[in-house]
C-alpha positions as CSV (number, residue, x, y, z in Angstrom):
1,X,-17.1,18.1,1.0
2,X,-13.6,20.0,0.9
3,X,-10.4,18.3,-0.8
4,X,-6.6,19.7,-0.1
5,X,-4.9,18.0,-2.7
6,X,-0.9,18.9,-1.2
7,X,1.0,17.1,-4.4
8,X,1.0,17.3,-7.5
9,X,-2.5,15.7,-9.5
10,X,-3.7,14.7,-13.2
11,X,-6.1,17.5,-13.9
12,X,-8.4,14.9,-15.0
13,X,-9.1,14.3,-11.0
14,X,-9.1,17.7,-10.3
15,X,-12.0,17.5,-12.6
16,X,-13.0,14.3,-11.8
17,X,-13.5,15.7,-7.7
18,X,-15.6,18.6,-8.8
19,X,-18.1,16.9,-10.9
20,X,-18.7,14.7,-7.6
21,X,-19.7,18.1,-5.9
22,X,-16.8,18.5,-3.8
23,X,-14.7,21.9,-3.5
24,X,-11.2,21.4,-4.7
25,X,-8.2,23.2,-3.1
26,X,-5.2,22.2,-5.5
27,X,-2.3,23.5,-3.7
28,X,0.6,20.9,-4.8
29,X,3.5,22.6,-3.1
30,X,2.5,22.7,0.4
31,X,4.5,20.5,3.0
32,X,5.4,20.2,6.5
33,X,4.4,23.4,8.5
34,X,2.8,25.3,5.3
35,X,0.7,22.3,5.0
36,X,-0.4,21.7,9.0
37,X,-1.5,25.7,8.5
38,X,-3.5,24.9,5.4
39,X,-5.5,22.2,6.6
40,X,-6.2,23.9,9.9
41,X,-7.3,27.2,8.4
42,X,-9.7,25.4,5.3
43,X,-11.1,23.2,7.5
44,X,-10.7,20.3,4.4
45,X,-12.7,17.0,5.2
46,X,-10.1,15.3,2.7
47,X,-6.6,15.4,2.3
48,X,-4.6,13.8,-0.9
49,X,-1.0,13.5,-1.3
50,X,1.6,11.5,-3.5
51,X,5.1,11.6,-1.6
52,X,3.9,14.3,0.5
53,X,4.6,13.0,4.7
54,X,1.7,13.8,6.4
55,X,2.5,13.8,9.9
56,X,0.8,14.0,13.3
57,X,0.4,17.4,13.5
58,X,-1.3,17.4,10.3
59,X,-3.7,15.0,11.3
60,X,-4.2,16.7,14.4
61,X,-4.6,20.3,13.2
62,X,-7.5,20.8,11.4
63,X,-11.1,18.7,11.0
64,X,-9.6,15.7,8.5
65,X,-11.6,12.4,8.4
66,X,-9.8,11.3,5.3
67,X,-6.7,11.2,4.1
68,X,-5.8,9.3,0.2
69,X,-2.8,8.7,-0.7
70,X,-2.2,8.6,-4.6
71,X,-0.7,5.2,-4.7
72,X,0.5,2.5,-3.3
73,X,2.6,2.4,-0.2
74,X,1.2,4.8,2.5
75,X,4.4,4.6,5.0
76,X,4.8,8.3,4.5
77,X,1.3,8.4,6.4
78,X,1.3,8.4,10.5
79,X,-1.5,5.6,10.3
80,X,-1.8,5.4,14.0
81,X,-2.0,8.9,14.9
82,X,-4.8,8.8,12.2
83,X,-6.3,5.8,13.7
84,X,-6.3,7.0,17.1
85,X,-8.4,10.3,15.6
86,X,-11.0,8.2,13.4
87,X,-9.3,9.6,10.3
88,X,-9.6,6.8,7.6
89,X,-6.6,6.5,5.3
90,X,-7.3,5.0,1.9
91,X,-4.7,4.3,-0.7
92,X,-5.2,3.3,-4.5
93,X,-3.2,-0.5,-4.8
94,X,-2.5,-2.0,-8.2
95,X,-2.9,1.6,-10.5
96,X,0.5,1.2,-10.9
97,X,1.4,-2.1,-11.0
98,X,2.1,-2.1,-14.8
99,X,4.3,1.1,-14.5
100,X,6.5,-0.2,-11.8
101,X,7.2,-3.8,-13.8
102,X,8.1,-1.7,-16.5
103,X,10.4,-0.1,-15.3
104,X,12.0,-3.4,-13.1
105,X,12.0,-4.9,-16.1
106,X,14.2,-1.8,-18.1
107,X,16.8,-2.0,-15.2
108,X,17.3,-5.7,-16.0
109,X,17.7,-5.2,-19.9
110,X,19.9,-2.0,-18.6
111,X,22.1,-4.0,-16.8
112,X,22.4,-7.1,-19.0
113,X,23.0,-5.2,-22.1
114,X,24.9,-2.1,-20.5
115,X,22.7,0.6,-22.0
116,X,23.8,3.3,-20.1
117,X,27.2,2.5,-20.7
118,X,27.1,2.6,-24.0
119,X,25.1,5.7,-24.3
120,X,27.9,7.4,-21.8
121,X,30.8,6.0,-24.4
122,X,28.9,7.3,-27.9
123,X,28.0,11.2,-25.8
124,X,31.8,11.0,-25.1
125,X,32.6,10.5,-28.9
126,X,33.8,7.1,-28.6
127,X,33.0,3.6,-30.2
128,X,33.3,0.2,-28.4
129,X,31.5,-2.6,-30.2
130,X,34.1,-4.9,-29.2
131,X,33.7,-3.7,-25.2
132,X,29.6,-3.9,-25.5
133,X,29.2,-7.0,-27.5
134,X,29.3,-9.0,-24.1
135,X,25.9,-9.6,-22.6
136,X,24.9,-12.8,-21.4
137,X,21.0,-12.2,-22.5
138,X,18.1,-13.2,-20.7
139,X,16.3,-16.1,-22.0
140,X,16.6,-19.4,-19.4
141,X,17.8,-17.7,-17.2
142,X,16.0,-17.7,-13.5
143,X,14.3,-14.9,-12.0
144,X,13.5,-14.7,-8.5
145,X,10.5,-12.5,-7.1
146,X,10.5,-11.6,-3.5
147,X,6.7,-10.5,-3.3
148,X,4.0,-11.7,-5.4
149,X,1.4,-8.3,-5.0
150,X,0.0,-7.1,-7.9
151,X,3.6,-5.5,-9.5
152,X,5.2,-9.0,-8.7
153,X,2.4,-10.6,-10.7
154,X,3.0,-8.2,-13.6
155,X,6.7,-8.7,-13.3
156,X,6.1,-12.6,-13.7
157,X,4.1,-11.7,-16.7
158,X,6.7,-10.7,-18.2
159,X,9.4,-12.8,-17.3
160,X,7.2,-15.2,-18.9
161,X,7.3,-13.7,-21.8
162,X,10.7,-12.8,-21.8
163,X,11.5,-17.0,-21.5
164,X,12.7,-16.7,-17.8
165,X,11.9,-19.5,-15.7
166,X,10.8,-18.1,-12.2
167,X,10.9,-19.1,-8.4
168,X,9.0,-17.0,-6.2
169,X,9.1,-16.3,-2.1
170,X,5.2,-15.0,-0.9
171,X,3.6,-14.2,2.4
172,X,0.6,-15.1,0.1
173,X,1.4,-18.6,-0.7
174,X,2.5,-19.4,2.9
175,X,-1.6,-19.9,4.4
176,X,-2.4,-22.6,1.5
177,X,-5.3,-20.2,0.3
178,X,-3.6,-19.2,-3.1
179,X,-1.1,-22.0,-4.6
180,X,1.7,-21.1,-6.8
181,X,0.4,-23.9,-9.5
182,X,-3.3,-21.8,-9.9
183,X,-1.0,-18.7,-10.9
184,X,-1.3,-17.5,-14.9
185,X,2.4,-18.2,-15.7
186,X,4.8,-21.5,-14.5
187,X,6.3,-20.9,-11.2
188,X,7.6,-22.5,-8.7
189,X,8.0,-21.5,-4.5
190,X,10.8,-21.0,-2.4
191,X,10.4,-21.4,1.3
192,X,12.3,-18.3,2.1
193,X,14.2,-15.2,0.7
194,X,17.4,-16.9,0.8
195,X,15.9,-20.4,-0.9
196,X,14.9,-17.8,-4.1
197,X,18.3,-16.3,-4.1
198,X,20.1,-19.2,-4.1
199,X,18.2,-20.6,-7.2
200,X,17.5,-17.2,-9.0
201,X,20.0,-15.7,-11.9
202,X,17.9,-12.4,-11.1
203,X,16.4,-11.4,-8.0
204,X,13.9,-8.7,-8.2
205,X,11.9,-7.4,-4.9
206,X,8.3,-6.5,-5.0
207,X,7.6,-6.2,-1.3
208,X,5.5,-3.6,0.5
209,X,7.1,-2.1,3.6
210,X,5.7,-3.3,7.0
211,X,7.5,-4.1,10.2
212,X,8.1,-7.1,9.3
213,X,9.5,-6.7,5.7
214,X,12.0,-3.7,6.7
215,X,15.4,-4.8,6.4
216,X,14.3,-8.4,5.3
217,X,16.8,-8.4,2.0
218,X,19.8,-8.6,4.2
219,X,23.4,-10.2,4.2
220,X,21.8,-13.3,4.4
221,X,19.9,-13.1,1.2
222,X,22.9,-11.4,-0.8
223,X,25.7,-14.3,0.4
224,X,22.9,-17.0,-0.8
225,X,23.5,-15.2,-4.6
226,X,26.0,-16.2,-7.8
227,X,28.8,-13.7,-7.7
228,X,27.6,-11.6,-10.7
229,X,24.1,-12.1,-10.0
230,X,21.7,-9.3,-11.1
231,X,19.8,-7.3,-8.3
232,X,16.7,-5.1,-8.8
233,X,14.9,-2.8,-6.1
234,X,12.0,-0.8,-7.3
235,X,10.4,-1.3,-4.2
236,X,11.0,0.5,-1.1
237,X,14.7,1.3,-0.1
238,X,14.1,0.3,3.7
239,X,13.3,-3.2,2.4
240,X,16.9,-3.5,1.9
241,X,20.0,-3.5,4.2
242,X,22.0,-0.8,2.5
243,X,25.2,-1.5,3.7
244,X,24.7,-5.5,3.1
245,X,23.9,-4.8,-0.4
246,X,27.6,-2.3,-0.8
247,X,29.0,-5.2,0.4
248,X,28.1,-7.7,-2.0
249,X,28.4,-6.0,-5.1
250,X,32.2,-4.9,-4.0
251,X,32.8,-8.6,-3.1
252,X,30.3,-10.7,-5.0
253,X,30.3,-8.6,-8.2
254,X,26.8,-8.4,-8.6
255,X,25.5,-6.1,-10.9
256,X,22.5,-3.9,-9.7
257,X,19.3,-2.1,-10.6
258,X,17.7,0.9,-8.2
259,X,14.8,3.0,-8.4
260,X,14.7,3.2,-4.1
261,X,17.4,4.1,-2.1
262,X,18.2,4.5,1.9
263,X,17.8,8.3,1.3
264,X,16.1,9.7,-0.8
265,X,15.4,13.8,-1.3
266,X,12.1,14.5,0.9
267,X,11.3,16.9,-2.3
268,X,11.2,16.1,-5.9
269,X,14.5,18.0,-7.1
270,X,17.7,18.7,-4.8
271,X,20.9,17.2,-4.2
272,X,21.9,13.7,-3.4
273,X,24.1,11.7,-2.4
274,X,24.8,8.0,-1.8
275,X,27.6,5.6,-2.1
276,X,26.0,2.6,-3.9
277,X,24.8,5.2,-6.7
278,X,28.3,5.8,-7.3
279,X,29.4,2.5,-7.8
280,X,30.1,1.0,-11.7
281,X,28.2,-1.9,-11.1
282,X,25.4,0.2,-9.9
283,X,22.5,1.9,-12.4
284,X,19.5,4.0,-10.3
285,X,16.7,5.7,-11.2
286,X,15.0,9.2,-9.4
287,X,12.0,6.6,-7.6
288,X,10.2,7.1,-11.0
289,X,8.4,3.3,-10.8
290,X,4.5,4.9,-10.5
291,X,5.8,7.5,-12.7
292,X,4.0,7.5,-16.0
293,X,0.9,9.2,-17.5
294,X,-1.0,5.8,-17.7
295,X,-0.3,5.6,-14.3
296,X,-1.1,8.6,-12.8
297,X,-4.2,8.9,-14.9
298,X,-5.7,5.8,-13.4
299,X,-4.5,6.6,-9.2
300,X,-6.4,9.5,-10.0
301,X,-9.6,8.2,-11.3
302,X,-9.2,5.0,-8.2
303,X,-8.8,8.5,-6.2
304,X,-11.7,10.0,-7.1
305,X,-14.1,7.1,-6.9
306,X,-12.8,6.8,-3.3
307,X,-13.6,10.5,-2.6
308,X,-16.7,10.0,-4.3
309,X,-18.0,6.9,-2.5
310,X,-17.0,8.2,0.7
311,X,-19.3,11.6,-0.1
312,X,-22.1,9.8,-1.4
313,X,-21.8,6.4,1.3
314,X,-19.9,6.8,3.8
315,X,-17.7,4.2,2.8
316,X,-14.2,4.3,2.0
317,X,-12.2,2.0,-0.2
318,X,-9.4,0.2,0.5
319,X,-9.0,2.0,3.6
320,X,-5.9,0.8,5.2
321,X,-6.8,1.5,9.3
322,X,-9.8,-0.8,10.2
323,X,-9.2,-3.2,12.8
324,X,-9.3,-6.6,11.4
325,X,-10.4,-7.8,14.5
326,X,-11.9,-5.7,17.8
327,X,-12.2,-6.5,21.3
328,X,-15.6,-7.3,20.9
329,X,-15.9,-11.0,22.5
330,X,-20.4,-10.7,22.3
331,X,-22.5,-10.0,20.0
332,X,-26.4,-8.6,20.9
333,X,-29.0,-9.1,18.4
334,X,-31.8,-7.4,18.6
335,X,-34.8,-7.8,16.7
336,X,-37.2,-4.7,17.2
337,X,-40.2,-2.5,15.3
338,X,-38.5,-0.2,13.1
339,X,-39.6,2.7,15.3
340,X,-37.4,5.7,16.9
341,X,-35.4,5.3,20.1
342,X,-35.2,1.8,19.9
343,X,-31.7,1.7,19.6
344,X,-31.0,4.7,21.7
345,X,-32.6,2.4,24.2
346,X,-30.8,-0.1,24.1
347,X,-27.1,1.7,24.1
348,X,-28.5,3.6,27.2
349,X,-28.9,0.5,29.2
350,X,-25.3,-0.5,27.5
351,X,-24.0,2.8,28.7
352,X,-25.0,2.0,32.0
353,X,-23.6,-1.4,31.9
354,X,-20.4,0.3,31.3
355,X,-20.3,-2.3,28.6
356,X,-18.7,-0.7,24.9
357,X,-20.4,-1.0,21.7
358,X,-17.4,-2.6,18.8
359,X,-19.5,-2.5,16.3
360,X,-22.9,-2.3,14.8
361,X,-25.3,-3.2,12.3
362,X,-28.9,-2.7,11.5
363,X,-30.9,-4.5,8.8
364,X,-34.2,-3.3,8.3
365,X,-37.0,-6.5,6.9
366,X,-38.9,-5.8,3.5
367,X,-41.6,-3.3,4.2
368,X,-40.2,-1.5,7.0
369,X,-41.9,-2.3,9.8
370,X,-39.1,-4.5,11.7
371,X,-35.6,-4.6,11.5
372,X,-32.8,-6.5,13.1
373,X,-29.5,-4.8,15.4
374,X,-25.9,-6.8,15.0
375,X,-24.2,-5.2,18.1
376,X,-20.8,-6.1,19.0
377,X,-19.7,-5.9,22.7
378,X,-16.5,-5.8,24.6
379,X,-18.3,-7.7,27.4
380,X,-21.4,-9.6,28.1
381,X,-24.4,-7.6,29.6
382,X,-26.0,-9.4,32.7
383,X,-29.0,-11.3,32.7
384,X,-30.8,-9.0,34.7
385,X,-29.5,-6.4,32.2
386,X,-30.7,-7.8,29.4
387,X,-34.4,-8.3,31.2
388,X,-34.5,-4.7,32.4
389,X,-33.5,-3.8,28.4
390,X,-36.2,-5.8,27.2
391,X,-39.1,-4.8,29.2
392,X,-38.6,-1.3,28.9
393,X,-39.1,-0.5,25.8
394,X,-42.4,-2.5,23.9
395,X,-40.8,-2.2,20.6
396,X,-38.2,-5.1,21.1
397,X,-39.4,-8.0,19.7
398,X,-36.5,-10.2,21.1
399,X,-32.9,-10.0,21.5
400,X,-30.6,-12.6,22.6
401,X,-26.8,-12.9,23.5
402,X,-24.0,-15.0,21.7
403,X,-20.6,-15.0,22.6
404,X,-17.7,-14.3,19.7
């Protein structure tokens, strides 16, 4: 199996990779164009990337059937062009979970004890205990989560430990199959984004991007905040409305903590510009959250046990394109001798059905001698169909239909 790693990558998978028998192509600086071009002339079964956009072209140029991305979020990834080729795309959630708390949580001692500030003021040759000396400190104060994944859950952690009472808004909590009061640490739920800013000190946002979460910290969240409420976004920047968020820290004085922003650099060095950065009330980070070698060490180990189950299975982990739900609306189970052409059989008269197989599954009994076909249908065979299947071939043992 081939592997086009197209970002950077802990050596340690590199390694990792080749010990599972696959030929490594570690070429970290390839994007757009250069990168189409690579994957088209190796022929590479697997692509990796970090930040890296892999685009339809890409997916579309070469002989790809799967694509990891080295953490989290795969936005960056044109999922349904991949879907529409049969290109599974796997990501590697939670590796940096810790790394990303972290760093929330520095932002929020940042900003409540002024640290950059003060570090500006000594460079500059000048002392200002007086100026400094005002924090308000963290302890009782509220903290609100939007998002409770695994970096919210590590961010309630510690908050916890920090003394910070917490209120949290969930897509999780809102089925009844996880409840706030079975969590690790006290919490308690808001109904909606603007219920947790209007009780929160703190809001900090944990969410993954989606359709439905872009844009979803909007005006209406930021008016429900105490002027001089802390903000912190080390999620994704499209989360946020932008020009909602200018807004409130110029009228609401709120005091704000960044690692994501509206528009970022597509590489890792180059210029940038963007009016909250500028602002005094504002301190921002380079998008640095996953960013440390504990990290990175363990998205590439969860990046090479994906590789290596897919090589060795034929299963991927936590791949991200399956359909949680096909058009299949019967199932036909067959039970049959464990003999050749059975099931070749039976998709022929399918075939000719015009009926089309969802899904499939074939258990095989203890011994070896009989075995038993799951198949999912998009439509129900006839009964006349189902007798013609069953007396053609002598190895069926039975088969019935049941509708889904």
């Amino acid at each position: 199996m081939k592997v086009l790693i197209a970002d950077k990558f802990e050596q340690s998978g590199i390694d990792g990779l080749k010990a599972a028998g696959c030929e490594v192509l570690y070429r970290p600086d390839l994007k757009d164009e250069s990168l189409a071009a690579a994957i088209r002339e190796t022929a590479a079964d697997v692509l990796v990337v970090r930040s890296t956009a892999v685009t339809a072209p890409m997916l579309e140029s070469g002989a790809l059937s799967l694509v990891v991305r080295a953490g989290a979020g795969y936005n960056t990834i044109d999922v349904a062009t991949a879907s529409m080729r049969g290109i599974y795309v796997s990501n590697c959630p939670g590796k940096n979970a810790i790394a990303v708390a972290e760093l929330a949580f520095a932002l929020l001692l940042a900003l409540d004890r002024r640290v950059p500030d003060n570090v500006a003021e000594l460079r500059a040759g000048k002392w200002n205990k007086k100026e400094f000396s005002k924090a308000r400190g963290l302890f009782g104060r509220t903290i609100g989560l939007l998002g409770f994944g695994n970096i919210g859950q590590e961010m309630a952690k510690r908050a916890h430990a920090f003394g910070m009472p917490i209120v949290v808004w969930s897509r999780r909590f809102a089925t009844g199959k996880e409840r706030v009061e079975d969590q690790p640490v006290p919490m308690q739920l808001a109904g909606s984004p603007q219920d947790v800013a209007a009780r929160c000190d703190v809001l900090s946002v944990h969410l993954a991007l989606g359709p439905d979460t872009k844009g979803l910290v909007n005006a209406a969240v930021f008016e429900r905040l105490k002027p001089g409420s802390y903000f912190i976004n080390t999620a994704r920047g499209e989360v946020v409305d932008h020009a909602a968020l200018e807004r409130a820290i110029r009228e609401r004085d709120l005091r704000v903590g960044l690692d994501v922003f509206a528009a970022e650099p597509a590489t890792a060095t180059g210029e940038f510009a963007d009016a909250i950065a500028s602002l005094k009330n504002v301190y921002g980070t380079h998008h640095i959250g996953a960013s440390t070698d504990q990290a990175q060490e363990a998205i590439a180990a969860e990046t090479v046990r994906i590789v290596a189950s897919y090589k060795g299975t034929g299963k991927v982990p936590n791949v991200v394109n399956l359909a949680k739900k096909t058009p299949a609306s019967h199932m036909l189970v067959v039970r049959h001798r464990d003999r050749p052409g059975v099931l070749a059989h039976v998709f022929e008269h399918l075939r000719r059905g015009n009926i089309n197989v969802q899904e499939t599954e074939n258990v095989i009994f203890e011994g070896a001698q009989a075995a038993v076909a799951r198949i999912n249908l998009d439509g129900a065979p006839s009964d006349a169909l189902l007798a013609e299947m069953q007396a053609g071939n002598r190895d069926i043992l039975d088969l019935h239909l049941v509708a889904i």
